[in-house]
C-alpha positions as CSV (number, residue, x, y, z in Angstrom):
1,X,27.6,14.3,-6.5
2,X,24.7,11.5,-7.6
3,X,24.6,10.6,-11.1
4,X,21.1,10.6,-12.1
5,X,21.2,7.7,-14.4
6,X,23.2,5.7,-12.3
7,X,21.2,6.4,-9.3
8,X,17.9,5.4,-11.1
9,X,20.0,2.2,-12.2
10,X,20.0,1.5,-8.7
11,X,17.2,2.0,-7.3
12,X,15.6,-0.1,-9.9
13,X,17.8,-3.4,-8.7
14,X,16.7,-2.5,-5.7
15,X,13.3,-2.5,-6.3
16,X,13.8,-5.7,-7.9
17,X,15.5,-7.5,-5.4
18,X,12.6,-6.3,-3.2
19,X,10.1,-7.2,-5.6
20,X,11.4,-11.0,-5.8
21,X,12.0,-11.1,-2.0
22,X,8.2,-10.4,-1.2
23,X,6.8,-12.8,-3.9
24,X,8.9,-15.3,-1.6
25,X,7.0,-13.8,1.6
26,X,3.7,-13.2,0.7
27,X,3.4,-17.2,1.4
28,X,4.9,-16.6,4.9
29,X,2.2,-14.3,6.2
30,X,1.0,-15.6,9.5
31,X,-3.1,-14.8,8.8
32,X,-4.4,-15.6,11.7
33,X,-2.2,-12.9,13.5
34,X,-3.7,-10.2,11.1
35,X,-6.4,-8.1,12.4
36,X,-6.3,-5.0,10.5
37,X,-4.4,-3.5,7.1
38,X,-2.2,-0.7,7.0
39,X,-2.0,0.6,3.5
40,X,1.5,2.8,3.0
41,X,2.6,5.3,0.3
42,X,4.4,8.5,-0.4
43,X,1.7,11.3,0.7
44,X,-1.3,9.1,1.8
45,X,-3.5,11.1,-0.4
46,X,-4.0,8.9,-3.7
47,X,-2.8,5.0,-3.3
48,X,-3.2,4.4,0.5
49,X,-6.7,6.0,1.3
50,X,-8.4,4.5,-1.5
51,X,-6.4,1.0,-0.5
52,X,-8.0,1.8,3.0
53,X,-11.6,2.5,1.7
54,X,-11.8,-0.2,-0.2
55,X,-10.5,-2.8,2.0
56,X,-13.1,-1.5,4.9
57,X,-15.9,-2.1,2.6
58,X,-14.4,-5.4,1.9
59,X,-15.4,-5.9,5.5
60,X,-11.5,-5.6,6.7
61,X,-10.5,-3.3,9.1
62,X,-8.1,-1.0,7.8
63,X,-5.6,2.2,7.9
64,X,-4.0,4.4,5.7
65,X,-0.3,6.8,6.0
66,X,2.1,8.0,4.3
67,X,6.1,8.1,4.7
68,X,6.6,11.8,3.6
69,X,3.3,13.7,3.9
70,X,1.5,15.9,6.6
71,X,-1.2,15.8,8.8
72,X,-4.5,16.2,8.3
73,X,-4.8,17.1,4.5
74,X,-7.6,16.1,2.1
75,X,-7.1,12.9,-0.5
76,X,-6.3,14.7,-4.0
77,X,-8.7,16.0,-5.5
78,X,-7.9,13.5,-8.5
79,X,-8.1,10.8,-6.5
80,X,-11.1,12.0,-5.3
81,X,-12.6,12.6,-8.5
82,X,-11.8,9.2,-10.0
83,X,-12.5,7.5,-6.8
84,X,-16.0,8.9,-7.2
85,X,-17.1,7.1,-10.1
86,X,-16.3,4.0,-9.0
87,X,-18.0,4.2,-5.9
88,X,-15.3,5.1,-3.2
89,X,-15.9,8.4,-1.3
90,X,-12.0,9.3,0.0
91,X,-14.1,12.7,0.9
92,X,-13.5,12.3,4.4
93,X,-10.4,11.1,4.2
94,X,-7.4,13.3,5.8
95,X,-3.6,12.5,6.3
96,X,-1.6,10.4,8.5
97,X,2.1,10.0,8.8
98,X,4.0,7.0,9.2
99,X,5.9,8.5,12.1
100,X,2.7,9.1,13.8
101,X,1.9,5.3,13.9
102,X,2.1,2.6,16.1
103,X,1.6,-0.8,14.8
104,X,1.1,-3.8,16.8
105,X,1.8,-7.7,16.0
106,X,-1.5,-7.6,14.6
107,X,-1.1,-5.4,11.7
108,X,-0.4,-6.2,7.9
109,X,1.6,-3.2,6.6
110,X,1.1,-3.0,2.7
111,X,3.2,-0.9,0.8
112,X,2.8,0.2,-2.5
113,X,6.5,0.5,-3.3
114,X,9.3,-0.7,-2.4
115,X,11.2,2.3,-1.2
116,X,7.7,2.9,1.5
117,X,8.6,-0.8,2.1
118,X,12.2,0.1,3.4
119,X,10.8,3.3,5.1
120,X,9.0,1.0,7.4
121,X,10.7,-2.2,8.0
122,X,12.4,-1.2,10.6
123,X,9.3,0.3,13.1
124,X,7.5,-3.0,12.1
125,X,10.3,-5.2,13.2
126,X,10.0,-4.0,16.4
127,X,6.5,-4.0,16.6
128,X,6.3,-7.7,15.2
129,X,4.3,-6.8,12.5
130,X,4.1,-8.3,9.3
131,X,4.8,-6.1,5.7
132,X,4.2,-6.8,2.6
133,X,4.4,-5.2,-1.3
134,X,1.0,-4.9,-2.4
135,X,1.9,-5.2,-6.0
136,X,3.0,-8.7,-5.7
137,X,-0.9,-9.5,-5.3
138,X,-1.7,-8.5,-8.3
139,X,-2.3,-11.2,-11.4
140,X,0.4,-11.2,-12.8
141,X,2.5,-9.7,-10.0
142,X,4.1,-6.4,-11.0
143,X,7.2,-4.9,-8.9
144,X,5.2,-1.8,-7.8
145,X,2.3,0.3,-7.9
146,X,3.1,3.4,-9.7
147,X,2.3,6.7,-7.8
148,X,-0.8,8.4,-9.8
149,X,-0.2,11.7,-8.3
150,X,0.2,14.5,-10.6
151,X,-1.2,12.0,-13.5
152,X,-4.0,12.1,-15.9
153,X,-7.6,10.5,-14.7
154,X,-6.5,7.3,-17.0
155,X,-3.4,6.5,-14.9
156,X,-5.7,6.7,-11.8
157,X,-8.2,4.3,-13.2
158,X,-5.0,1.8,-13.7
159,X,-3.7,2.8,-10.6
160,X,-6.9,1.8,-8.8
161,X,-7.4,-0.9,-11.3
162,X,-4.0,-2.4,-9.7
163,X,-5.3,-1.6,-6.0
164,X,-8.6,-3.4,-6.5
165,X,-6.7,-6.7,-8.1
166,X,-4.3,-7.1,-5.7
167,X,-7.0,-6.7,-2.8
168,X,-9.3,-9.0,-4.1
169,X,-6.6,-11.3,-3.6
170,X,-5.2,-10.4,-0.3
171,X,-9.0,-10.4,0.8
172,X,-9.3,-14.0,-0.1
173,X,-5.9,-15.1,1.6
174,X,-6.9,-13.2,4.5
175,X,-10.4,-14.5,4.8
176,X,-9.4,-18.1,3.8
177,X,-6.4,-18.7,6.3
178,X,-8.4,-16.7,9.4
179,X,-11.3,-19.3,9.2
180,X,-9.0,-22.3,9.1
């Protein structure tokens, strides 16, 4: 039997540990392997196809999927919606799951949170591709970016607030260290 305080407890150490552990890696990122992103959350239809949409207009080529989702649904409609009127059509967008991936050594996994970072250590090990927590590019660094889903329009704006911080800044790393 879990005990739901205690559980939360731990999964907030956790998230810590993984939060402070990435701040440490983001400076290891070998750039000039990176070709493409891969942006990771729960159901792929809210944080990681907006991630996606954004970066590719960024001029960065880049994927979306989610650790516990199925295949081929719309973004939500929220996500949609608040995507909209700030310019980002996720109307095209449909699902992809993790286990349906295969990343190479070029790929720059990005998860939102830390528990999607655990979900796909291990497959990126093996494929010698790089992860990282997409919150710790944000200014200040935050331990995660909070799942929107199910939230009022405001939340989304922060949410996507969040996403388009932390990409300006992984954009500038990645375009800086690929042209040196």
């Amino acid at each position: 039997m879990r005990i739901p305080i205690l559980t939360s407890a731990v999964n907030e150490f956790r998230d810590g540990l993984e939060f402070k552990r990435q701040l440490r890696e983001r400076e290891l990122i070998e750039w000039q392997r990176v070709r493409r992103f891969m942006f990771v959350c729960t159901g792929n239809i809210c944080r990681s196809p907006y991630g996606a949409e954004v970066a590719r207009r960024l001029a960065i080529p880049s994927l979306s999927s989610g650790i516990d989702t199925h295949t081929n649904l719309p973004a939500n409609a929220s996500a949609r919606s608040v995507a909209a009127r700030r310019g980002v059509d996720l109307s095209g967008h449909l699902t992809t799951q993790w286990k349906d991936v295969v990343p190479g050594d070029d790929l720059l996994i990005i998860a939102m949170e830390s528990h999607h970072l655990r979900a796909v250590r291990a497959v990126a090990a093996r494929a010698n591709a790089q992860v990282t927590l997409m919150s710790v590019w944000c200014t200040p660094p935050q331990v995660r970016i909070a799942d929107p889903y199910g939230k009022d329009d405001a939340f989304f704006m922060r949410c996507f607030d969040q996403i388009d911080a932390a990409l300006q800044s992984l954009a500038e790393s990645y375009r800086r260290q690929r042209a040196a």
